[in-house]
Residue, then its C-alpha position, 0 to 999 in steps of 0.5 A: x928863575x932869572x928869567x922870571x924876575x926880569x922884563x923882556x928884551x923886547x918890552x924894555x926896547x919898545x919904549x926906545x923906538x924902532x931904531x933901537x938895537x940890542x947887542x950882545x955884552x961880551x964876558x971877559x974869561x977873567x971877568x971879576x963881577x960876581x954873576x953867574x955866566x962870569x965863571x964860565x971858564x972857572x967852574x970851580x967859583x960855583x963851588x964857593x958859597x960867597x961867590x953864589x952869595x953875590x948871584x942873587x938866583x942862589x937866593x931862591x934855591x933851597x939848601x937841598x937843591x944847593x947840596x946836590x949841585x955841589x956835590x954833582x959839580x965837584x965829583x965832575x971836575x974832580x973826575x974830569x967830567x966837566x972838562x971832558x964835555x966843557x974844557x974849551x971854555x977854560x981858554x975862551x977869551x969871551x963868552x956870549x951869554x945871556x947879557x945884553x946892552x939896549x941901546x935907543x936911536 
C-alpha cells in the first residue's frame, strides 16, 4: 500500500542530478515517532489501535483485515511464536528498513 502512494527513490533523485546519494535512516529500537518499522523491536505497539492510528496505511485496511491481524499477532506473542522466529530484533539497537535520506550534490 505505501509503496503505491509514494514516488520512486529514483524519480525524486533524478532532479537533484548525478551526484545525488540516497542513504539508508537508521531507526533507533526506542524510536518514539509513530511509523510502522518504529516498532520493530516491540510488536506489541501494533496491537494498540492509537499506535496504528498515527500509521497512515492502517487507513486503507478494512476492519476485517485488522481483526485478523490482531488476533494472529497476539496469539504469536502470547505463545512466543513471534520471538521463536524475531526475538533478536527485541535488542537491536537500530533497524535498516524502508527509510531513506535523498541527499543533492
Amino acid at each position: 500500500m505505501e509503496a503505491s502512494r509514494y514516488p520512486s527513490t529514483q524519480g525524486i533523485g533524478a532532479p537533484l542530478g548525478d551526484q545525488s546519494e540516497l542513504l539508508p535512516v537508521p531507526i533507533p529500537l526506542d524510536c518514539t515517532d509513530g511509523f510502522n518499522e518504529a516498532y520493530f523491536g516491540r510488536p506489541e505497539m501494533l496491537l494498540n489501535p492509537e499506535a496504528r492510528r498515527a500509521c497512515s496505511a492502517w487507513a486503507f485496511v478494512d476492519d476485517a483485515a485488522i481483526q485478523r491481524f490482531e488476533n494472529d499477532l497476539s496469539r504469536d506473542i502470547k505463545f512466543g511464536r513471534w520471538d521463536e522466529r524475531f526475538a533478536h530484533f527485541r535488542t537491536e539497537p537500530l533497524f535498516l528498513g524502508s527509510l531513506k535520506l535523498i541527499v543533492g550534490r
